[in-house]
N, C-alpha and C positions, 0 to 999 in steps of 0.2 A: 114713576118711582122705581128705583131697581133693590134688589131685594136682599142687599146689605143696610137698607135703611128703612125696613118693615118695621112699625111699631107693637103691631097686635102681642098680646101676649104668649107666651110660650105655654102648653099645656101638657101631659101626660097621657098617650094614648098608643095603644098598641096596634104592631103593624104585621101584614103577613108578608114574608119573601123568601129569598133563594137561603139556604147554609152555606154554609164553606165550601161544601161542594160543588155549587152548583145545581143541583136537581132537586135536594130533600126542600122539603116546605119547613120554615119557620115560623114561630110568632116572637116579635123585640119589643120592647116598649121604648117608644122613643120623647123624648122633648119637641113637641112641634107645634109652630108657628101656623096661623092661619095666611095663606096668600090671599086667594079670590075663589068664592063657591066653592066647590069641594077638595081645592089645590091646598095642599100645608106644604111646609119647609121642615126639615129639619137643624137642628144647630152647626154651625159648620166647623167644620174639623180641618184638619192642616193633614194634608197628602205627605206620600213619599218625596216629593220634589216641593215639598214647604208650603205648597199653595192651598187657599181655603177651597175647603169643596164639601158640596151639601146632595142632599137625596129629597127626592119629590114624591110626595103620598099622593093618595086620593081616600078620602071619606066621606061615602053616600048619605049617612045618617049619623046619629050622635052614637049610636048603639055599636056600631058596626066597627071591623078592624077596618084598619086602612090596609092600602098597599100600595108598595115601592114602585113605582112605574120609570124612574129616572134616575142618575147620579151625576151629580155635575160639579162644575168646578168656576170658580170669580164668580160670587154672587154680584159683585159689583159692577158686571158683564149685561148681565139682564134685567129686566124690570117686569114688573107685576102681568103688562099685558102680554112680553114674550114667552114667558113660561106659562101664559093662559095658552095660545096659541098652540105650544110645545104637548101639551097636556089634549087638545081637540086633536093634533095630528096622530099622538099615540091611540087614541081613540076609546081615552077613560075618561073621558067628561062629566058622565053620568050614565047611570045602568042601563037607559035604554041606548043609550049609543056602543055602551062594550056587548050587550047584548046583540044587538044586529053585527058589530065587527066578531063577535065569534062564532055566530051562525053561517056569514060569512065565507069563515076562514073555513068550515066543513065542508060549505059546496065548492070550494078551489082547492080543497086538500091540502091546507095549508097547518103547520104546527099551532097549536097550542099547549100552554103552557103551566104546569101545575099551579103554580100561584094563583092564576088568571080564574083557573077552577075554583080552587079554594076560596079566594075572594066572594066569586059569584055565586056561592052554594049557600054564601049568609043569608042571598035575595030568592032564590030558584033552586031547591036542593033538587029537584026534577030535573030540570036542566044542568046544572053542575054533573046529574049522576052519567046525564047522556055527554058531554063531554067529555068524562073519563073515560068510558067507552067508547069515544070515537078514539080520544088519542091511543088508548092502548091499539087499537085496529092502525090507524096511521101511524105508529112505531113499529108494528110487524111489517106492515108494505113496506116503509122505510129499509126495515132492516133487511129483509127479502130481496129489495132493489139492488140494496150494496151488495149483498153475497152474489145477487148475479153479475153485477157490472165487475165485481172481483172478479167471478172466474171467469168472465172476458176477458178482463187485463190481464189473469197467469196466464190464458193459454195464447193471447196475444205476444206474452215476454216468451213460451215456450216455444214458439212458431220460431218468432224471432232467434233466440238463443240457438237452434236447431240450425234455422237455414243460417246463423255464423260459423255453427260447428262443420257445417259442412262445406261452405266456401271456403273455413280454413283447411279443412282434409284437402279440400282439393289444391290450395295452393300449395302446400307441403308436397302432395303430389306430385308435383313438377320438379321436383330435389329427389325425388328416387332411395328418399330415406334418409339425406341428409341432414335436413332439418330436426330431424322427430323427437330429440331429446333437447331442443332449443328450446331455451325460455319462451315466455309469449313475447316479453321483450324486446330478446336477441332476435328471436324468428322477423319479428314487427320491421326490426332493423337492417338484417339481410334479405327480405322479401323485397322491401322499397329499394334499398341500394340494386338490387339484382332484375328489377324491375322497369329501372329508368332506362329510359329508350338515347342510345347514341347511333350515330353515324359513322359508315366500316365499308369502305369503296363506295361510298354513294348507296347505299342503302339502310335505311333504318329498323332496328332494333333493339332488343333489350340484352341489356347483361348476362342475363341469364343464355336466350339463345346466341347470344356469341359466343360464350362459351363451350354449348355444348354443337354447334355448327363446326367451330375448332377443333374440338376434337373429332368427329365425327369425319373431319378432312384429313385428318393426321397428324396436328399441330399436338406438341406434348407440353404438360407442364412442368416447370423448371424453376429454381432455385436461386440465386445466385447473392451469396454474402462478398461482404467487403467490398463493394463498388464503391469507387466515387469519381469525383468528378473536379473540373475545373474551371476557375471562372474569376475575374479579374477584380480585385476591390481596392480602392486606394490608390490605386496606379501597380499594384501588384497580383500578381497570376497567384495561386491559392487553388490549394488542392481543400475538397470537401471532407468532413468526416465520414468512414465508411458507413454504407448502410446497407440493405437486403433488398433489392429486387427479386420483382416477381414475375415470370415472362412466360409467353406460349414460344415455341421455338422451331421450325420446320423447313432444315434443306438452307440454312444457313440463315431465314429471316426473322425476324422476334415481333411480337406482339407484349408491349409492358401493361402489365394487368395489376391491378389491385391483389392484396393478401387475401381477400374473400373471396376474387374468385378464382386464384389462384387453389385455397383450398376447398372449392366445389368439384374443382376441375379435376385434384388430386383425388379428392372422394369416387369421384365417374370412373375415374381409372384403375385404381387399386381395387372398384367394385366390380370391374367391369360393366356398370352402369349404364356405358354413353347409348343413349336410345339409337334404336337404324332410323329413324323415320321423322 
C-alpha cells in the first residue's frame, strides 16, 4: 500500500523539531496518520513547485512527543513497507536502536543533534543530560578545528600572494622601471607580448632581449610617420593609406618593431637605462 491511500485516522499530536532557523528546538502539533509501529505521516502539503509532500514522525509511546526524522515529497512514490525501511536506516525505529546509534555517534565523534536530545530526554533525562555535554564539547573541537585549518588556509593564500608579489617585482625588474606605473593589466599584456620568444639570424629569443641586445649594439629607436606602401588590387597599382612605423635603425639597416617595443626601447635610452651585461 503506498501511502497516498493510508486509511488509519488522522490524530492530534505534538511533535519536537528544528525552527526556522535551523538549530532552536521546537514543539508543533501536527495532524498525524499512523503508518506502521511507531512511524506516523503527516497531512500533505503542496511545496514550492506544486508537488504533495509530507513529514515522517516517530512516537515511542502514547505519552511522548514525537519527532520529525524525515520530509518528503509523492506520497504516492512510496508505500507503507519503504518508509518502514527509510525509518530503520535513520535508525529511529525504537528507543533502543536510537539509543545505541547515539552512543555510537560519541565513540566516532560524530554530531549530534539537539532534537535527537530533546526527544530522548522524555526516555533517559541522564542520558539526554550526557549528550548535551558531549555535543557542547564536539562543537568546541569542531570550532577549534575550523579556526586552525583557517589559519592554514590564510597563511597558505599569504605564502602564495607573497611569492606573486615577488615574481611580479621581479618581472617588472627586467623593464628598469618602465612598467611600474602599469596597470596589472597593461603590465599582464606587455610582459606576454615582450616575453614571446622569435627568431633574429638564427638564434632564439624574447622581445624583450632583442630589444635591449639592439641597443646595447648600437641600433636606435626611430620613428617614422606617413609611410606607405603599394600593391596591386583589381588589376590596379594603389598606393596604402599612410601610417607610422616603428624601427631600430643602424649604419643604414632597419629592424621594423612593434609600437611596444619600440617605446621600451625609447624609455632605455632617454633613461639611459640599456644594461652593460
Amino acid at each position: 500500500m503506498t501511502l497516498d491511500n493510508l486509511l488509519t485516522p488522522f490524530e492530534r499530536r505534538r511533535v519536537i523539531e528544528y525552527g526556522a532557523d535551523g538549530a532552536r528546538v521546537v514543539r508543533h502539533w501536527y495532524d498525524v496518520q499512523h503508518v506502521i509501529g511507531s512511524l506516523y505521516k503527516s497531512k500533505d502539503t503542496l511545496n514550492d513547485q506544486g508537488e504533495l509532500e509530507f513529514k515522517l514522525f516517530v512516537f515511542f509511546n502514547n505519552k511522548s512527543d514525537g519527532m520529525q526524522f524525515e520530509c518528503m515529497s509523492h506520497p504516492e512514490r512510496y508505500t507503507v513497507e519503504e518508509v518502514a525501511e527509510i525509518m530503520r536506516r535513520c535508525k529511529v525505529s525504537s528507543a533502543v536502536q536510537m539509543y545505541t546509534d547515539l552512543n555510537d555517534r560519541m565513540k566516532q565523534n560524530k554530531f549530534i543533534g539537539n532534537v535527537q536530545i530533546e526527544f530522548f530526554r522524555q526516555f533517559d533525562a541522564t542520558a539526554a543530560d550526557h549528550y548535551t555535554k558531549y555535543r557542547a564539547e564536539f562543537l568546541t573541537r569542531r570550532e577549534e578545528k575550523e579556526r586552525a585549518e583557517a589559519s592554514i588556509r590564510q597563511a597558505e593564500e599569504d605564502a602564495k600572494r607573497e611569492k606573486e608579489q615577488a615574481e611580479m617585482l621581479a618581472e617588472k625588474a627586467k623593464y628598469f622601471g618602465w612598467v611600474d606605473d602599469m596597470t596589472p593589466l597593461r603590465f599582464g599584456q606587455v610582459s606576454a607580448f615582450l616575453n614571446a620568444s622569435i627568431r633574429v639570424d638564427g638564434k632564439m629569443m624574447t622581445r624583450r632581449e632583442f630589444i635591449i641586445n639592439c641597443l646595447k649594439d648600437g641600433w636606435v629607436p626611430q620613428k617614422k610617420d606617413g609611410v606607405t606602401s603599394w600593391h596591386k588590387r583589381g588589376g590596379e597599382i594603389k598606393e596604402s593609406k599612410p601610417r607610422t612605423e616603428y624601427r631600430l635603425h643602424k649604419g643604414g639597416y632597419v629592424y621594423q618593431i612593434s609600437k611596444t617595443e619600440y617605446d621600451f626601447a625609447v624609455y632605455l635610452v632617454e633613461r639611459n637605462a640599456i644594461p652593460n651585461t
